[in-house]
N, C-alpha and C positions, 0 to 999 in steps of 0.2 A: 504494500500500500504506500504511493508514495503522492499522495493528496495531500491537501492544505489543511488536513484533521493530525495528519500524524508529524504532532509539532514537538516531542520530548526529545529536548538534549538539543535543539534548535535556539540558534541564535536573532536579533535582529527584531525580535515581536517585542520589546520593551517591559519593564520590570511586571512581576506578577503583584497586581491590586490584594491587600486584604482589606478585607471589608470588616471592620470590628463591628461585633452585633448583627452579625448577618441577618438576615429571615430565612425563612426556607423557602418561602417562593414573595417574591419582591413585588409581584402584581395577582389581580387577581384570576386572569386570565392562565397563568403560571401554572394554578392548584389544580385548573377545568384541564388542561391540557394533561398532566400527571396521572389525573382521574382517569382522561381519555385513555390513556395510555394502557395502563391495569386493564380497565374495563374489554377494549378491543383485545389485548394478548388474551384475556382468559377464554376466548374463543377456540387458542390452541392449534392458529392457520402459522405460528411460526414461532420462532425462537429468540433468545435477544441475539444471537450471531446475522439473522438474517435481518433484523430492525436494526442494527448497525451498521451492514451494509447498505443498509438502504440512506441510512443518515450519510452518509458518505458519499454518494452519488450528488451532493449540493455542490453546486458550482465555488471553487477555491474564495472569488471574491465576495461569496454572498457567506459563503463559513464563517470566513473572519473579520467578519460585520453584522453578523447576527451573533444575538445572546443563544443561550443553552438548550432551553426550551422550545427554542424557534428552530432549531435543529432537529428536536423529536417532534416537533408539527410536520417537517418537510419529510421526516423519516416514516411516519403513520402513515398518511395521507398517500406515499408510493405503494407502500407493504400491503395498505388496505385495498388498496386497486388490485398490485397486484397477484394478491391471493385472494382474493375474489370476496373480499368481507364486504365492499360497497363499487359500485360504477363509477367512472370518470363524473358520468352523469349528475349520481347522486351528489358527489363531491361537490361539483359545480351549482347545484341548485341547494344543495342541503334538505331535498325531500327524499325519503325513501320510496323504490318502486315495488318494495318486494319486505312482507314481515322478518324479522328476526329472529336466529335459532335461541328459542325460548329455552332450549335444556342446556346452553352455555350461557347465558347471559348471567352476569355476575350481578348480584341483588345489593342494594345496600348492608341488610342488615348482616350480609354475607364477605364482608372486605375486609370489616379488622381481623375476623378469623383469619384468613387468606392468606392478609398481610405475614400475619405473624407466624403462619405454619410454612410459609416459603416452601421453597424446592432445594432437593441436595444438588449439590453440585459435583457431585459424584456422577459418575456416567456407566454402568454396565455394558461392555463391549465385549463383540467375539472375536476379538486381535488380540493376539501376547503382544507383551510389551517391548518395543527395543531397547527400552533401557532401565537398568534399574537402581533404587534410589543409590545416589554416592558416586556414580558415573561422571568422568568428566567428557562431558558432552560441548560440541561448539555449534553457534546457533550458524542457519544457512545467511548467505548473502545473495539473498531475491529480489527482488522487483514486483511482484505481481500487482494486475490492477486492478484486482478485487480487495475483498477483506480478509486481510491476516488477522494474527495475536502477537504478531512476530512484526514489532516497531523495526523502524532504520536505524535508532542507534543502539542494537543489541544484535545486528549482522554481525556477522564472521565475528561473534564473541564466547568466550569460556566462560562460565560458572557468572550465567543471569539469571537473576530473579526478579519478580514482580513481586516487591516486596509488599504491595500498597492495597494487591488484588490479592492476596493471600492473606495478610488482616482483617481486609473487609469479609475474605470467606469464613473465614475462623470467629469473626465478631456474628454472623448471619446464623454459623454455625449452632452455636450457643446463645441466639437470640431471646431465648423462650427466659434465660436469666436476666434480661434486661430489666431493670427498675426505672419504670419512668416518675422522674422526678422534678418535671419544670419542661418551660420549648421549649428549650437548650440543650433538655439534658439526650438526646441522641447522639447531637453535634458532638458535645463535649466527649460520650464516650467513643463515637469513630475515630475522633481526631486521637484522642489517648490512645486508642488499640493498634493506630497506624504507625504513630512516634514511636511506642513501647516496643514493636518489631524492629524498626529501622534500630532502635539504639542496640537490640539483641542481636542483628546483624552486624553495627558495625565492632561491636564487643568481640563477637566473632573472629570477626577477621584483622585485629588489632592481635589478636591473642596466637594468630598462627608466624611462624618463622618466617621473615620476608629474607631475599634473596635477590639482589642489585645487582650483583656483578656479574659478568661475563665468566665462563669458565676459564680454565689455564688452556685447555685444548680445543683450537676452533678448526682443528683440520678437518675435523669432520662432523656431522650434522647440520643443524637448518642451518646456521651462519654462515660455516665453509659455502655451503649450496646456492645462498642466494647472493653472497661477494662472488661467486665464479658466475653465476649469471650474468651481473651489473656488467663485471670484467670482458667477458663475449660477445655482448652485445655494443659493446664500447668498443672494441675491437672492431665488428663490423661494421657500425656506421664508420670509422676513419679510414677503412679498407673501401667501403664504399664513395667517400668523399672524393680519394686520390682517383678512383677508377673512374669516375666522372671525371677529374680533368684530363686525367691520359687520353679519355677516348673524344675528348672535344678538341684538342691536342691532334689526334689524329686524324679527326677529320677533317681539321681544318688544315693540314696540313697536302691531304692527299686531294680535295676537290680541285676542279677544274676550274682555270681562271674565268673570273666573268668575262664577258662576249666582249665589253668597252675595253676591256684592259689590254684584250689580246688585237682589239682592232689601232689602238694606239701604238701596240709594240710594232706591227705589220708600217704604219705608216711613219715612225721613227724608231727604225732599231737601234742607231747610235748613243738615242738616250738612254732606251731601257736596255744598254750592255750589248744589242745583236748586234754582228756583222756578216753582211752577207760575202759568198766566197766571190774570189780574185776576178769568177769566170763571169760573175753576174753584172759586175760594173761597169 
C-alpha cells in the first residue's frame, strides 16, 4: 500500500496536534456516523480488512484534508454499494427501494451487549504455520496497491512489531474487566495499556547485548559480498567509459572524408600537402 493513508515513519506532514481534553466525537454528526458504522457491519456482508480497503480507495488529496470520520463515510458508502447492502440509487436519494434483512438488523437495546462481547481476534485456519513464535523473521519489501498490514517502513525489516495493535488486542481482550468510571475513563485506560507495552518493549531491548562493531574477519560473509559487488560494478562502468572513447576514436578516425573536403583537396592539392606526378604537369 503505498497511498496517502500509509503515512508512519513519514516525514514533511508537520508536528502531531494533541488535543488536551479531547471528546470522543467532536461533532454531532461524528457519533451518527460511528453508529452507522456498527449498525451496517452487523449485517456480516464484510470485515474490517475489506472496510479498510475501501477507506483507502479516497483520493491522496481528499485523505489529507479530511478528518477521520469523513474517511469511514467514504469507506461505508463504497463497501455498502458494493456488497450489495444498499444501490448507488438509494445512496443518492436516501430512500430505500427494497425492506431490510430484519434477522441482522442490530436493535438498540441490542449494542451495548454487542459492544462489549466483541469478537476474538483469533482466526481458526487450515494452514500450518510458517513460522513459529521466536523466529527471526524479515518483513517482504512490496508494493502492492491494495491493502496490506504490512506499512512501508517495516519493509525489508527484522524483529517488527505493532506494538500499539497488540495492546489495543490484549486491552479488547480483557474488556469485560473494564471499570467505567467517568468519559474519560476508556481514553485514559487505552492510552495507559498502549504506553505500558511500548515501555515493556523498550525495557526489553535495553536489556539485550548490543553489538557495534564490525567483526575482525570481513573476508567472508555479507560484507566481503556486497564491497566485491560495489568493486565490479565500478570496474565496469570505467571499463565501459574508456571503450566509448576508443570506439568514437575509431570511428572517427576510419570514416571517409566529407565530399567539400575532398573537393577542395582535388582543386588545390598544394595546400592540403598533394602533388601530382612529374607526368601530369
Amino acid at each position: 500500500m503505498n497511498g496517502a493513508h500509509d503515512v508512519g515513519g513519514m516525514h514533511g506532514h508537520g508536528p502531531v496536534t494533541v488535543e488536551h481534553d479531547e471528546p470522543v466525537f467532536h461533532c454531532a454528526w461524528e457519533r451518527r456516523m460511528f453508529a452507522l458504522s456498527i449498525a451496517c457491519g452487523a449485517h456480516g456482508r464484510w470485515n474490517i480488512d475489506i472496510v479498510r480497503s475501501a477507506r483507502e480507495h479516497m483520493l491522496p488529496g481528499d485523505y489529507l484534508t479530511t478528518t477521520y470520520y469523513e474517511h469511514w463515510l467514504f469507506g461505508l458508502e463504497r463497501v455498502a454499494v458494493e456488497r450489495g447492502l444498499v444501490t448507488a440509487e438509494e445512496l443518492a436519494t436516501g430512500l430505500a427501494s427494497s425492506a431490510a434483512d430484519s434477522k441482522r438488523t442490530l436493535r438498540a437495546e441490542n449494542v451495548e451487549p454487542a459492544m462489549r462481547k466483541g469478537r476474538s481476534s483469533q482466526i481458526d485456519v487450515d494452514v500450518l504455520p510458517r513460522f513459529a513464535k521466536g523466529d527471526a523473521v524479515v518483513a517482504r519489501n512490496i508494493h502492492p496497491s491494495g491493502y496490506t498490514r504490512l506499512p512501508r517502513y517495516a519493509r525489508d525489516m527484522t524483529d517488527t512489531d505493532d506494538l500499539v495493535q497488540e495492546a489495543l488486542i490484549g486491552t479488547f481482550r480483557n474488556f469485560a474487566a473494564f471499570e467505567h468510571r467517568g468519559e474519560w475513563a476508556l481514553q485514559a485506560y487505552l492510552r495507559r495499556a498502549v504506553t505500558n507495552r511500548i515501555r515493556d518493549e523498550l525495557r526489553r531491548v535495553e536489556a539485550q547485548p548490543h553489538r557495534t562493531e564490525l567483526p575482525d574477519d570481513t573476508s567472508n560473509g555479507p560484507h566481503f559480498f556486497y564491497g566485491l559487488q560495489w568493486w565490479f560494478f565500478g570496474a565496469l562502468a570505467v571499463f565501459g567509459f574508456f571503450y566509448l572513447l576508443w570506439d568514437e576514436f575509431r570511428r572517427r578516425r576510419d570514416e571517409p572524408d566529407h565530399p567539400l573536403e575532398a573537393s577542395e583537396r582535388a582543386q588545390h592539392p598544394a595546400v592540403h600537402g598533394q602533388h601530382r606526378p612529374a607526368d601530369e604537369r
